[in-house]
N, C-alpha and C positions, 0 to 999 in steps of 0.2 A: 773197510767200507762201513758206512753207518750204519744201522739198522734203518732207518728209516730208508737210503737209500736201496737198500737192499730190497725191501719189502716193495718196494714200489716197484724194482725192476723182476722184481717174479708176478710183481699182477700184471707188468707187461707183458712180459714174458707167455705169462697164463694167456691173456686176450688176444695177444698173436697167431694162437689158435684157430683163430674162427678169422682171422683177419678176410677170406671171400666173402662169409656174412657179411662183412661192416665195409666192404667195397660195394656188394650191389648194395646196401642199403644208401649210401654215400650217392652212387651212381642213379638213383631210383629219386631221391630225394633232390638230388641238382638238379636233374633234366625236368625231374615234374614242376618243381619251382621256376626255373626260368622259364617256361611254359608258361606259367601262370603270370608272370612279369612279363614277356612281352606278349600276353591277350589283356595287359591293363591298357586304356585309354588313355591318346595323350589330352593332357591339360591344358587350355590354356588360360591365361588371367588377363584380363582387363579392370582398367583401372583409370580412376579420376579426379582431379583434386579441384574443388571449390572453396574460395575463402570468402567469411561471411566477416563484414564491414561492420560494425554496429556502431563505430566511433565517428561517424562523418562530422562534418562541419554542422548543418544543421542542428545534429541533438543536444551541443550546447544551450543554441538558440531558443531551445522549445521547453527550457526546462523550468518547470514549475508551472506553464502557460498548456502544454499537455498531457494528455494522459501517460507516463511513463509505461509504455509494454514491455512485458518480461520477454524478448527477443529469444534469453536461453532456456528457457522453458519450453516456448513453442520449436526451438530447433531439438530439443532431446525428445518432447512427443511425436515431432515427424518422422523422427532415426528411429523412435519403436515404431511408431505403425506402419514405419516404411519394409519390415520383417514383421507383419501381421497378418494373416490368412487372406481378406482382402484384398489391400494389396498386392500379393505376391500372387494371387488369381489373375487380378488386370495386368501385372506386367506378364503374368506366362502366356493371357489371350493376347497380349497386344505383339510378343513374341513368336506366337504361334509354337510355342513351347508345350502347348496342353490337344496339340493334334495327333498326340504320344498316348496321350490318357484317355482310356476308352473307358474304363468302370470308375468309379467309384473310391476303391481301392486305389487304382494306380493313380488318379487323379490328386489323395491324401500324400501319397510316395514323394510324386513329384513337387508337389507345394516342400515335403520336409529338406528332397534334396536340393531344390531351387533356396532355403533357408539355409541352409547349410553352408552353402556354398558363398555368401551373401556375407563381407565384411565393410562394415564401415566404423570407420575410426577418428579420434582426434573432437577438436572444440572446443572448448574453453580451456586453457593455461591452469595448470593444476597447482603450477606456484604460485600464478595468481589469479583468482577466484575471482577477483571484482571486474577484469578484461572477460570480455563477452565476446560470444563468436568465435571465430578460430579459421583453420583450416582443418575442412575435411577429405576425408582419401575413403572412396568410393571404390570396391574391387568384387569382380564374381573370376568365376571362373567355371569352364564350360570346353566339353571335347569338342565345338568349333569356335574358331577364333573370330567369328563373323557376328555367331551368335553371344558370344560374351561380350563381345563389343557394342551390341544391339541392346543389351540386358541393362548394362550399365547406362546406357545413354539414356535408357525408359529411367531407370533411378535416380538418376542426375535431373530429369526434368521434373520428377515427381517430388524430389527433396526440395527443388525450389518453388515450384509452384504452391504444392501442397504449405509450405513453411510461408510465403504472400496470403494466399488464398485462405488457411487460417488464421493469418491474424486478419484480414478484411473479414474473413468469418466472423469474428468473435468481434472485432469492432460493431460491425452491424446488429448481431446481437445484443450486443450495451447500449445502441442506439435505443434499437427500438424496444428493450425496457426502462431506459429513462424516458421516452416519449408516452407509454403506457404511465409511468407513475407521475410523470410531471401532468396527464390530463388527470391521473386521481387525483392528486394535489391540487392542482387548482378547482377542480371543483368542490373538494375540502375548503379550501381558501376560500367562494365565493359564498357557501353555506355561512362561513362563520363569520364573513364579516356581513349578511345579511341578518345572523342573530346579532349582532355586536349591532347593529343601526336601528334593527325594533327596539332593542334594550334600553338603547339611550332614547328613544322616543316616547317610549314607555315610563320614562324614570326623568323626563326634564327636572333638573333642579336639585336631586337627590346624590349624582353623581360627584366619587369623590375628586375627580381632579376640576370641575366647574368653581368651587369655592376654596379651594386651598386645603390639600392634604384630607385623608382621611377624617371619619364623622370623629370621631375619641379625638384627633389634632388637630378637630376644628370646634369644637366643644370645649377641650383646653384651651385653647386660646380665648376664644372669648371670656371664656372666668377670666385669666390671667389678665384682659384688657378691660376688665370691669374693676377688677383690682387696681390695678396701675389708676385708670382714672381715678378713683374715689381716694386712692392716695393723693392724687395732684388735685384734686378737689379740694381735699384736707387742708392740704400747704395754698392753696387758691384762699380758702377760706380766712386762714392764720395771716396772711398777708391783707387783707383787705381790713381786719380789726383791729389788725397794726396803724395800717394809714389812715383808719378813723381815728383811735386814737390820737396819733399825729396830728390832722387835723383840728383835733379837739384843742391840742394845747398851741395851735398856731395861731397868731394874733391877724384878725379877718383882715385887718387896714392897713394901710400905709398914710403918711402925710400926701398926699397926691392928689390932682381935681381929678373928676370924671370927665368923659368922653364930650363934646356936643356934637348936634346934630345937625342937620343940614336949616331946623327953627333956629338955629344957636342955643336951645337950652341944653340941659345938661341932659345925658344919656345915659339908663341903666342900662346893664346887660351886655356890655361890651364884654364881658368874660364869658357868656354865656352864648352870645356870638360868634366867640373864640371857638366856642366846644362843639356848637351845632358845624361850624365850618369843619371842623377836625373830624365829629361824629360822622359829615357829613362823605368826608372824604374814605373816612374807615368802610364805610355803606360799600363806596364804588369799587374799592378793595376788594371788598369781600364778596361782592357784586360779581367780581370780573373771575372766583374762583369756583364760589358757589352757587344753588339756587336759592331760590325765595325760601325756600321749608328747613334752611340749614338755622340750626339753633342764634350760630354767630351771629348770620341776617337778620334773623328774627329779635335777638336782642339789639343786637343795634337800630334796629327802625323803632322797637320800643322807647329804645334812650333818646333817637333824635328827637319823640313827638313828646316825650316828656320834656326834653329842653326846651323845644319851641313854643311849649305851654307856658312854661318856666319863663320864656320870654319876653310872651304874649303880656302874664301877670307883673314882671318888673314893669313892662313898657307903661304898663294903666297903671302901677302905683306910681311911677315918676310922675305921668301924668297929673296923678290927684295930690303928688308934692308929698308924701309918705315917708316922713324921715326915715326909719328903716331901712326902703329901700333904695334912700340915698346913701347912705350907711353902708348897707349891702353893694353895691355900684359901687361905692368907695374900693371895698374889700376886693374887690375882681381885681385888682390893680397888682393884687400882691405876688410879688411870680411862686414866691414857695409858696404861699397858698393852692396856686393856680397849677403847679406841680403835683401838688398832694390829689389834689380831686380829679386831675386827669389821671392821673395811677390808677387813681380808686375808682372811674371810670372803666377804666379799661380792666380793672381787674374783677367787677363787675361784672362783666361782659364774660370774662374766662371761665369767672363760674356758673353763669348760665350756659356756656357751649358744654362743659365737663358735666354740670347737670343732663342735659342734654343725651349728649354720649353717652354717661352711665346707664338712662333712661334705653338707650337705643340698644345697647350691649345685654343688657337685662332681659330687652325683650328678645333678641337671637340667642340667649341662653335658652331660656323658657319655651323657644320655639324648637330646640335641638332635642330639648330633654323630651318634648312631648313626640321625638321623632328616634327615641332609641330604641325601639321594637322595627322598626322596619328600615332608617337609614345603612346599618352594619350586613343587616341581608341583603340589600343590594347591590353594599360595595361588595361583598364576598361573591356573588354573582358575577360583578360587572370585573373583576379580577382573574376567576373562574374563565371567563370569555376572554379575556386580555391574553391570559395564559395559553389558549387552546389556540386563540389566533397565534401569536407571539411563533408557537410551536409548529403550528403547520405554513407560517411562513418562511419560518427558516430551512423548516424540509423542500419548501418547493424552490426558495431560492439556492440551496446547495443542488438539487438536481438540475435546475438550468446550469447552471455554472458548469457541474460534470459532463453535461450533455454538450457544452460549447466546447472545453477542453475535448473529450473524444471524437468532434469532429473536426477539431483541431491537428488531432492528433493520427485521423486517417486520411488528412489533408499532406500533412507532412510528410506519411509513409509512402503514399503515391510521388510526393516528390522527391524523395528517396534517402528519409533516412536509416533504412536499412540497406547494406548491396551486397550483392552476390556476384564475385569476379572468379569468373572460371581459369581455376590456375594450367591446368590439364586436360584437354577433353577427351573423352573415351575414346583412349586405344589399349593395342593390344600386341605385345610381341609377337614376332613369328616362330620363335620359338619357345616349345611347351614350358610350362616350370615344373609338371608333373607328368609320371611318377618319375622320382629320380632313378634310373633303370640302373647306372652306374654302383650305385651304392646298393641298391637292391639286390641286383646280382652276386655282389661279393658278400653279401648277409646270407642270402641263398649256400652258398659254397662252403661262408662259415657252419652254416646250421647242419648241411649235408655230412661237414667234416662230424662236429660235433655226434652227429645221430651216427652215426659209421662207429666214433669210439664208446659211444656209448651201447650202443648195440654189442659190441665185443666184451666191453667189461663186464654187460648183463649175462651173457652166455657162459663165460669164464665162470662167473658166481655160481650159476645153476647148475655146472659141469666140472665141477673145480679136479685139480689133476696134482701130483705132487712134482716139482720141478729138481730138486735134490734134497739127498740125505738131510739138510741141513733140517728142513721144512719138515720133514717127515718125521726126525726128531723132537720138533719143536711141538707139533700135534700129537703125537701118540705119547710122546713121556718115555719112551724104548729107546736102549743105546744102539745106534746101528755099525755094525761092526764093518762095514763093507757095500760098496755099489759097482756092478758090474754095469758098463757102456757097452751102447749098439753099434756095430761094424757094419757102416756102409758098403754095399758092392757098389763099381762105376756103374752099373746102371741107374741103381737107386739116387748117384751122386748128382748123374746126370736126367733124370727125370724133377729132382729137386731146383737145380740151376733153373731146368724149362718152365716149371709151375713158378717163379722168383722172377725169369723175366717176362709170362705173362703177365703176372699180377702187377710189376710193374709198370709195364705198357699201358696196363688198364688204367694204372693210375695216373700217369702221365697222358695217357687221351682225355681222362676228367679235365686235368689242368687247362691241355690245350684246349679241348672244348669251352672253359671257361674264358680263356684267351679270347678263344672266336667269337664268342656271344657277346662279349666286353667290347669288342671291335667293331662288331655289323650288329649291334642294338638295333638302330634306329631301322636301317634296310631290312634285319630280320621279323620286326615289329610289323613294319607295316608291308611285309611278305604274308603274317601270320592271321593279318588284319584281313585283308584280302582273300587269302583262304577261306578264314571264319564265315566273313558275309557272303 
């Protein structure tokens, strides 16, 4: 034999000793335990499953056009404060669960073990986060099965209502502080565009979008169009001493008679006739573009009355026969002649309108410059105001907008795009699921056995005894030369057998006993139950 076997059957050996000790302890321990198992309370659980819809047809439709609610948000703060003191208050009165609690104390007990008892599970897809909603499973449990059935059903209406009722909560909420800020804002809005319309009434004429661009890009430009003209002035000018020139070397006549008149004599001023007609037609032109004060007008009515003087004085020297201005009268004949001085005409005329202009430009220079101390503070004012308008309108026009979408969007919810389909409604087996008394029992019997040999090996230790030579050797370190054995009489043989088949018996009544208890749990349970009350 091994030692280790050995050693082990002398500690049994050894605790076999006391083996009554570790029977009543075994026996003491079974019965008080299954006592204690059937005075537990049966269980029972009720339970309920809701699935929350969040994907309807609808919330395609509404997307972008309403306000998006966070659906799982508001169903994971209903699932906590549906196990919240509050709560769990209203459902114990509405259960009549709190006509148990008379202090104070027990009134705290009850709320813990009504939490306790309290699971809810499931909701959003944990593989997939972006599906909303779910199904939820609703369960109490409760020693009547009437009353856990009752519990759950208050829960079931609480998780839905409460989950509508605060998001209409919180809709309405949003409402009525975008209604609060949309009246601040518009009367921000109505302030500032009542400063913006003094401003401008205050500032006729000064204001820079009235004349084009800011005072510095309307000061620039006019240098630049002062510039520009007297450039085209210059080349107006360079042309006109050209076709003097020209003129100069152009020969005034041709072989050709003059004109006659309706006397039959001869006519000056047929070329000058020509130009008053031309001049005269340029007038209606320009007539029909500008007014009387326009430079162009103004020269050209000059040039017509000099020509008609012009005319007046050919007419009385043909009259007095003035060779000259038969001469002259000759010379109108000549068309390149009569080309050159119409040019030089009309270019005449260009340089008086560019005079003119540069004149006019000159002075809205001189009139800006004497306005650069106060035109730049006004525009920076009236920008100033443009800007704070600009700013509070576009806050009031985002808050109408939010405020049309959230009643958009509690227009929708009423028509249901969230839903709640009750998969399960609160029942309840009729049979308990707790305690499990079967398993219980035989934990019981294990522990009993356990505490029985343990109790024996402790005694053995405290009381140790030497079982042979072998052991006795093995402690003292002494050779033992010899062991003399005890001679039973039959009595003793048979006093031994008797105490062997009591202890047996005893131990075999434990077993049965555990048999019977394993058998008539439920009858013995609610024997015991009965008793108690």
């Amino acid at each position: 034999m091994s030692p280790l076997f050995t050693q082990l059957y002398d500690e049994i050996h050894g605790a076999w000793r006391f083996r009554w000790y570790a029977l009543a302890a075994a026996w003491f321990v079974c019965v008080a335990g299954w006592l204690v198992v059937f005075t537990m309370q049966d269980m029972y659980e009720a339970s309920a499953r809701v699935f929350v819809d969040t994907r309807t047809a609808l919330r395609p439709l509404l997307q972008g056009l309403a306000v998006d609610s966070d659906v799982d948000s508001q169903l994971k703060l209903v699932r906590e404060g549906m196990l919240g003191r509050p709560q769990l208050e209203r459902v114990a009165r509405e259960t009549d669960l709190d006509l148990q609690a008379e202090t104070p104390q027990k009134r705290a007990a009850m709320i813990d073990t009504l939490r306790s008892r309290i699971v809810i599970t499931g909701g959003a897809n944990a593989a997939n986060p972006q599906v909303s909603g779910g199904l939820f499973v609703i369960s109490y449990q409760d020693p009547s099965r009437d009353k856990s059935v009752e519990v759950v059903d208050k829960l079931l209406n609480t998780f839905v209502e409460d989950t509508l009722g605060g998001k209409r909560a919180g809709s309405e909420t949003a409402q009525k502080f975008l209604r609060e800020q949309i009246e601040d804002y518009e009367r921000r809005l109505s302030e500032a565009e009542q400063r913006l319309a003094d401003f401008k009434k205050r500032n006729v004429g000064l204001m820079p979008g009235e004349q084009g661009g800011d005072y510095f890009s309307r000061l620039q430009n006019e240098m630049d169009a002062v510039k520009k003209a007297q450039a085209a002035l210059g080349v107006a000018v360079s042309r006109r001493d050209e076709m003097q020139r020209q003129l100069r070397g152009e020969i005034p006549f041709i072989a050709s008679g003059g004109a006659t008149n309706n006397s039959g004599t001869k006519s000056s001023g047929g070329d000058t006739a020509s130009r008053i007609q031309e001049t005269q037609g340029r007038l209606d032109e320009l007539l029909l573009r500008f007014t009387e004060k326009h430079p162009d007008v103004i020269a050209a009515r000059e040039n017509l009355a000099q020509l008609r003087e012009r005319q007046k004085a050919e007419i009385e020297a043909l009259r007095r026969g003035d060779p000259s201005a038969v001469a002259a009268a000759s010379a109108a004949t000549n068309p390149v002649y009569q080309s050159i001085q119409l040019q030089l005409n009309q270019t005449e005329v260009e340089i008086a309108a560019l005079r003119g202009e540069i004149a006019d430009r000159q002075r809205k220079v001189a009139q800006l410059r004497q306005l650069v101390d106060t035109v730049p503070e006004v525009e920076a004012e009236f920008a100033r105001l443009n800007r704070d308008y600009d700013v509070t309108r576009a806050q009031y026009t985002a808050l109408v907008e939010r405020l049309e979408k959230a009643r958009l969007g509690e227009q929708a919810e009423e028509t249901g795009v969230v839903k709640f389909e009750i998969v399960d409604p609160p029942s309840a087996a009729y049979v308990p699921v707790a305690p499990n008394r079967p398993r219980l029992l035989a934990l019981v019997l294990v522990v009993g056995l356990a505490v029985a040999g343990g109790l024996a090996y402790l005694l053995h230790q405290m009381r140790p005894v030497f079982n042979n030579a072998r052991g006795l050797n093995e402690i003292t370190g002494l050779q033992v030369l010899g062991a003399v054995s005890m001679t039973w009489l039959d009595r003793h043989k048979q006093a031994s057998r008797r105490r062997q088949l009591v202890f047996g018996g005893a131990a075999a009544m434990l077993l049965v006993l555990f048999v019977g208890v394993m058998v008539f749990q439920s009858a013995g349970a609610r024997l015991l139950h009965r008793l108690v009350s």
